[in-house]
C-alpha positions as CSV (number, residue, x, y, z in Angstrom):
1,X,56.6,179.8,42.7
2,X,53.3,177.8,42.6
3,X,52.2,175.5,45.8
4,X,52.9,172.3,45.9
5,X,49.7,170.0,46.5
6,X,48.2,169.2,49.0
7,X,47.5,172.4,50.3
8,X,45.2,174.1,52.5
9,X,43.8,177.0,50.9
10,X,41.8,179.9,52.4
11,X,39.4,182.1,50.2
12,X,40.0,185.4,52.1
13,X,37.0,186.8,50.9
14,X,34.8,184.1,52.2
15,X,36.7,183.9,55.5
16,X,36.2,187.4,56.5
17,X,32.5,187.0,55.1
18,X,31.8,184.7,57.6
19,X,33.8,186.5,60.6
20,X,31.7,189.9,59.4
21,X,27.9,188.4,59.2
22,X,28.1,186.4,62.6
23,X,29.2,188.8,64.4
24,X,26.9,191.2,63.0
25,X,24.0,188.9,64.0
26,X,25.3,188.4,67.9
27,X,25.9,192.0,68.0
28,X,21.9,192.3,66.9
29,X,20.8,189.9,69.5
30,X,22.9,191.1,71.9
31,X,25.2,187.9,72.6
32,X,28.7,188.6,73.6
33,X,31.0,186.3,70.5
34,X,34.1,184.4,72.0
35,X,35.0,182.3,68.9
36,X,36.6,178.6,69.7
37,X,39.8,179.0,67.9
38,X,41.0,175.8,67.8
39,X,39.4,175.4,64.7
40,X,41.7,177.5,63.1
41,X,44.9,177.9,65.5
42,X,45.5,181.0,63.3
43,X,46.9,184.4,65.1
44,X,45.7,186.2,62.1
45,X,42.4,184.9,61.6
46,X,41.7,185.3,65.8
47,X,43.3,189.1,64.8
48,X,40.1,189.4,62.1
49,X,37.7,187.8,64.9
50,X,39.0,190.4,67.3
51,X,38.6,193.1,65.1
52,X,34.9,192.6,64.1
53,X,34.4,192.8,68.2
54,X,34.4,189.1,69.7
55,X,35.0,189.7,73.1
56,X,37.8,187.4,73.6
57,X,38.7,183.7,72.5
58,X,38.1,180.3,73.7
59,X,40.9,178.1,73.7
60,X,41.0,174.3,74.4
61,X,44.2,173.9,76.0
62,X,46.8,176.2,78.1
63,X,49.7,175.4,75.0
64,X,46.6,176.8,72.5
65,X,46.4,180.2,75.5
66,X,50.0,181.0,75.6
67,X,50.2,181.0,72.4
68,X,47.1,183.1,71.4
69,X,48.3,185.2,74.5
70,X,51.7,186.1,73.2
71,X,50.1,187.1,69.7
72,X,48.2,190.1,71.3
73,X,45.2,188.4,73.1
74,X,43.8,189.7,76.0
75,X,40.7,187.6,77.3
76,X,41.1,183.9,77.3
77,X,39.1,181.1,78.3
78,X,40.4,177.7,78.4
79,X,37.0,176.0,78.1
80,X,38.0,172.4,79.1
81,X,37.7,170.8,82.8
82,X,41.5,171.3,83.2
83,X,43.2,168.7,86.1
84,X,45.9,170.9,87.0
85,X,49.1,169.8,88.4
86,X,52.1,172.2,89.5
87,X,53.7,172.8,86.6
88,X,50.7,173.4,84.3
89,X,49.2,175.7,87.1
90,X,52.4,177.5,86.9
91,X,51.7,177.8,83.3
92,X,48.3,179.3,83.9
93,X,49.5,181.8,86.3
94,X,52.3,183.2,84.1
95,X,49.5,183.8,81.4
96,X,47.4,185.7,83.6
97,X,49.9,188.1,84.7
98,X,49.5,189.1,81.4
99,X,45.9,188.4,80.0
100,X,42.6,187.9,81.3
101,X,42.3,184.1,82.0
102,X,39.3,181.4,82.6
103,X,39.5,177.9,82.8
104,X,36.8,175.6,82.7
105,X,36.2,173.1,85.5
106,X,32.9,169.8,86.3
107,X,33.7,169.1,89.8
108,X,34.0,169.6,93.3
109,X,37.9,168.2,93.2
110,X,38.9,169.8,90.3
111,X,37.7,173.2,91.6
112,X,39.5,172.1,94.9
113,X,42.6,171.3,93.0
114,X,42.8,174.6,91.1
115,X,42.3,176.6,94.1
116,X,44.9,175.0,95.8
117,X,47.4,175.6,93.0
118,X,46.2,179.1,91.8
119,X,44.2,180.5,94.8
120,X,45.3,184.3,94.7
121,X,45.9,184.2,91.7
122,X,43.4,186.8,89.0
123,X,42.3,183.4,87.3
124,X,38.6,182.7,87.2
125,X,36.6,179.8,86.9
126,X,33.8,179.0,85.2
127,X,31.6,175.4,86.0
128,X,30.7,173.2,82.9
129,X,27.2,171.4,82.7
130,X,26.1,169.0,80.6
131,X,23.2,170.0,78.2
132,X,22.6,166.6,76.8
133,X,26.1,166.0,74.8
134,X,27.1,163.9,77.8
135,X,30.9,164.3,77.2
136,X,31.6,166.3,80.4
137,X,29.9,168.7,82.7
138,X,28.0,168.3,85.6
139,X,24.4,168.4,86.0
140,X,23.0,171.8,85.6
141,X,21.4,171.5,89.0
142,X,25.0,170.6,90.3
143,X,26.8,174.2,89.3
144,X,26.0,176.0,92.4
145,X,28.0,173.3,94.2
146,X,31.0,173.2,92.3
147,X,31.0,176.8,91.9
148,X,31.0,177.5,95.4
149,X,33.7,174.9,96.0
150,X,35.8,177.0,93.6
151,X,35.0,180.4,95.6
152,X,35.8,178.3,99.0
153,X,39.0,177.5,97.6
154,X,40.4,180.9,96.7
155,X,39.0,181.7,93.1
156,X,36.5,183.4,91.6
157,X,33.7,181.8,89.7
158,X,32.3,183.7,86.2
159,X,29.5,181.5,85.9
160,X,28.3,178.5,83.7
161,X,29.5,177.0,80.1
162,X,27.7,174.3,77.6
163,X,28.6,172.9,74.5
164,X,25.9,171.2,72.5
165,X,27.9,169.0,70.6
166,X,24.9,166.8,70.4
167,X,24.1,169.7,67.5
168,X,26.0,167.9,65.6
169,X,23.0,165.6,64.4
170,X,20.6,166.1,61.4
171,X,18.2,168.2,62.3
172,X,19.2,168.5,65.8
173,X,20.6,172.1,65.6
174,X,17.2,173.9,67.1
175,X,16.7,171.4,69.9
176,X,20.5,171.2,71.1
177,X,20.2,175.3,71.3
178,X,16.7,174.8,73.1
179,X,18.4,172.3,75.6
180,X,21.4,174.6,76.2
181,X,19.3,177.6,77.3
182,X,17.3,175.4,79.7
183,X,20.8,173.4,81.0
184,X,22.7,177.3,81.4
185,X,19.1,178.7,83.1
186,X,18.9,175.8,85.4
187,X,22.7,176.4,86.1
188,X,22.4,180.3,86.8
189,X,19.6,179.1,89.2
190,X,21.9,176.7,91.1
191,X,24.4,179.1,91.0
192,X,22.6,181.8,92.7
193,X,20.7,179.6,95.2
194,X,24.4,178.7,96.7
195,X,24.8,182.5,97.2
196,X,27.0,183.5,94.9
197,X,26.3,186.0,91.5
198,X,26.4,184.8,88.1
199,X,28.4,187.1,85.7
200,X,28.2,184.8,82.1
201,X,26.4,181.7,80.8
202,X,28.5,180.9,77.8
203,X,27.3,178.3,75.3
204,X,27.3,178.0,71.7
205,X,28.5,175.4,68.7
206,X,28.3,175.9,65.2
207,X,25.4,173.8,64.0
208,X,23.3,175.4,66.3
209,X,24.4,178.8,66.3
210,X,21.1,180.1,64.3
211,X,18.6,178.7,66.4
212,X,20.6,179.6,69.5
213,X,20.5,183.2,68.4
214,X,17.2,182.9,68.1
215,X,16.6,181.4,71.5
216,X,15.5,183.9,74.7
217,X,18.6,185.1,76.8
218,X,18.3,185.2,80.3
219,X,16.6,187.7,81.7
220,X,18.4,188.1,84.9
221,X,20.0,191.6,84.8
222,X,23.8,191.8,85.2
223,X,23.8,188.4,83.7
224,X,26.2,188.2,79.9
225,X,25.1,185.8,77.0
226,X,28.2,184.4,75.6
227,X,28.8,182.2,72.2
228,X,31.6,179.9,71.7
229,X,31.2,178.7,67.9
230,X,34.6,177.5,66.1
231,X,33.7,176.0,62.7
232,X,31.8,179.0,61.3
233,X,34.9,181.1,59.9
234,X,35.6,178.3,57.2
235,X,32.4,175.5,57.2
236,X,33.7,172.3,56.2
237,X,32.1,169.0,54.7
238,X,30.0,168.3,58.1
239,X,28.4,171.7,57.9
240,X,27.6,171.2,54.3
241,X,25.7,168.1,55.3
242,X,23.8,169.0,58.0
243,X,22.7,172.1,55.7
244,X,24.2,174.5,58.1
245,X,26.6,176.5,54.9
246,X,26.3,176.5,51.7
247,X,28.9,175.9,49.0
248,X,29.6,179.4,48.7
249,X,30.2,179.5,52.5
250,X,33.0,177.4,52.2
251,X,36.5,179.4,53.0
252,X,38.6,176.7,53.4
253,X,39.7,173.7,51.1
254,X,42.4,171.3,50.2
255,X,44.1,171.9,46.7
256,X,44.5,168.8,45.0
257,X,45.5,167.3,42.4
258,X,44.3,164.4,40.0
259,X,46.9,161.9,40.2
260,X,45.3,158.4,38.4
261,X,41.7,157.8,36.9
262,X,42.6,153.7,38.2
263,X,39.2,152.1,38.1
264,X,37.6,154.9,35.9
265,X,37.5,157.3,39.2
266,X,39.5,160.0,40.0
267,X,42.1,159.4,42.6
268,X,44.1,162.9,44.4
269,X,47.3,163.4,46.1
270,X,45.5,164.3,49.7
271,X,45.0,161.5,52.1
272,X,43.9,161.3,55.3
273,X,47.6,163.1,56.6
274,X,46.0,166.0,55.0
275,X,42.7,166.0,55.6
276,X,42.1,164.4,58.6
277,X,40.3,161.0,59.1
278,X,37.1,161.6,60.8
279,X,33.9,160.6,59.4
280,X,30.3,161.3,61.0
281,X,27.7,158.3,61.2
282,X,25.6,160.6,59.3
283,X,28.5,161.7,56.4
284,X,28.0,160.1,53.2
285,X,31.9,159.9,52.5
286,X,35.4,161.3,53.4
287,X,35.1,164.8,51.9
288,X,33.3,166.6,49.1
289,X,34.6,168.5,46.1
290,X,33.3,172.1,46.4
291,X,32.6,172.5,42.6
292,X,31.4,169.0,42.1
293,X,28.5,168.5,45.1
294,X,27.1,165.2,43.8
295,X,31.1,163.7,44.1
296,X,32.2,161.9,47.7
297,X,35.4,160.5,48.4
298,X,34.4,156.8,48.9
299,X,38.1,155.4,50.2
300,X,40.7,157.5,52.0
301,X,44.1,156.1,52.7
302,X,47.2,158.0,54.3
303,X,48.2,159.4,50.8
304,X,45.2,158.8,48.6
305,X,41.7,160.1,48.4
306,X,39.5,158.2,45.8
307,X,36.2,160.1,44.4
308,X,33.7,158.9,42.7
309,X,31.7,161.0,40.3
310,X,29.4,161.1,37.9
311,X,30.8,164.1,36.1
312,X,33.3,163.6,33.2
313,X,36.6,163.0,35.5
314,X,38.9,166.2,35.0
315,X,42.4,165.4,33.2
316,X,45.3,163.8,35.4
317,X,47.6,166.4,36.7
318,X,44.7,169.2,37.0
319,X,43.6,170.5,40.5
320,X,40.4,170.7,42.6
321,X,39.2,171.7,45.6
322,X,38.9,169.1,48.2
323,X,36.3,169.7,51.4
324,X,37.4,168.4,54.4
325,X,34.9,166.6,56.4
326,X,36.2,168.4,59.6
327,X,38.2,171.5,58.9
328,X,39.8,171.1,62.6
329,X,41.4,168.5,62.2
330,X,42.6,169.2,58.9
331,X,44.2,172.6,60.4
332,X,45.9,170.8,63.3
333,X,48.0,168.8,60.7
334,X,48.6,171.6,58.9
335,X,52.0,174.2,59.4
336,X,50.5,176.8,56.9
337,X,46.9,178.1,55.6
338,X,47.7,179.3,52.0
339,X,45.5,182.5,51.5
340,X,44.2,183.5,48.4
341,X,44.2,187.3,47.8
342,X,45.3,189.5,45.1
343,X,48.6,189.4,43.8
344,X,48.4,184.9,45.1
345,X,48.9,183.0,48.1
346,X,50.0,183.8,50.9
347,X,50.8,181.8,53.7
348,X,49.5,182.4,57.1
349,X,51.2,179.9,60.1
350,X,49.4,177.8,61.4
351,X,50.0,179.2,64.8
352,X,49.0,176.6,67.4
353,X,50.4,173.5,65.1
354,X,50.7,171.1,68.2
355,X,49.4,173.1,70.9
356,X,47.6,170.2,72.3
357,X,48.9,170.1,76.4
């Protein structure tokens, strides 16, 4: 029985494409790959990451761990300043009696606080700086400090995490991964000038994944370069923009389908309850059609997507393939990813639909 649209649909081939060549090219420059799997909330798909030797998976909340946790992962890292209270902390302890756990903390109090609710615990810690996104994360110089207010409170601390999401900027993907080694550097030095060993520096976003590859790991033996990136197993509309995938990239889309030509443009069935609503300063529309790239969707209601083209508009009830501008939060409104392999779809759960405590 076909799908009714809107749909999300994954191109298999694509998707394990992607998984494949990245982790090909950390392996080559010896950078240990723990995807952000938020972007895909998908037990499978972390299954496929796993498989082509990520390390482990980064997670942004506990709800996203235990679930990930109880489909088979091993090594988590909540990488998000997490203000624990008792019951969440409880939360956290369950998972790491049966998983590897990290959470992310930026401060002397929050380090103080998770101490104090999971000191003896095997959880680890690991200090966020600020590499210039300016979202959270202390200054690099600052790590040392909350670090060692972590290892004073009973845990143990793994080291430093960044995310560039100032990346996420034309042109800006070689200087974000430029910053992010000098903010993780400065941070291992902090660090260690409080006496205490620095295991990881763990960075890493998706628009700046190829110059960060590219960038010189620290040289400090014993010391593991880590990547985080999320967006990279599918691409999405963003990526497309900032010329970081190509069309053929894209493993991901929303199935569509061409319900008016009002106005002489083509109007779909996916709205923003689909799609998502977010929109870039730098995005020249809603979403893109994959086999159309000169189209943008120029209005976006809850139901509606309008396109305008300057193709010959397809017939009304025929399908295209919509790209959303960010797949995340297309896949967190999503229960299913409908994947497209021989034989026709398939549906994979959307595992982590609203995981978001």
């Amino acid at each position: 029985m076909p799908v009714a649209t809107p749909y999300l649909r994954v191109d298999l081939e694509r998707l394990r494409r992607n998984v494949r060549v990245v982790a090909e090219h950390a392996a080559l420059a010896g950078i240990v790959l723990r995807p952000h799997v938020k972007t895909h909330k998908s037990v499978d798909i972390a299954r496929l990451q796993l498989a082509s030797g990520a390390a482990g998976i980064t997670v942004a909340t506990v709800a996203e761990a235990e679930v990930f946790v109880r489909g088979g992962c091993e090594d988590v890292f909540i990488a998000y300043p997490l203000w624990l209270d008792a019951a969440r902390a409880a939360r956290v302890r369950d998972l790491a009696e049966v998983a590897r756990v990290a959470i992310g903390v930026d401060s002397v109090e929050g380090a103080a606080t998770a101490g104090r609710l999971l000191g003896g615990s095997s959880v680890e810690v690991v200090v966020e700086v600020d590499s210039g996104h300016h979202r959270t994360g202390v200054l690099p110089a600052d790590a040392g400090r909350v670090a060692l207010a972590a290892r004073r409170a009973g845990l143990h601390p793994r080291g430093a995490f960044t995310f560039p999401g100032h990346s996420y900027s034309p042109g800006a993907g070689s200087s974000a991964a430029t910053a992010e080694r000098d903010a993780l550097e400065a941070a291992a030095a902090s660090i260690t000038a409080a006496g205490l060993a620095v295991e990881v520096l763990s960075g890493g976003s998706t628009p700046s994944l190829v110059a960060a590859l590219g960038t010189s790991a620290v040289a400090a033996s014993g010391i593991t370069r880590e990547m985080r990136p999320g967006v990279y197993v599918f691409g999405d509309a963003q990526q497309w923009e900032l010329g970081v995938v190509e069309p053929g990239d894209i493993a991901l889309t929303c199935r569509s389908t061409v319900v008016s030509h009002a106005g002489g443009r083509m109007v779909l069935d996916a709205g923003s309850k689909v799609l998502g609503a977010d929109r870039a300063p730098y995005a020249s529309g809603f979403g893109r059609l994959l086999t159309d790239p000169d189209a943008r969707i120029v209005m976006l209601a809850e139901h509606h997507a309008v396109v305008e083209t300057d193709a010959t508009l397809p017939p009304l009830g025929s399908q295209v393939d919509v790209v959303p501008n960010h797949v995340c939060t297309a896949v967190n409104l999503a229960d299913d990813l409908w994947v497209e392999e021989a034989g026709g779809l398939r549906p994979w759960p959307v595992s982590a639909r609203g995981a978001n405590h």
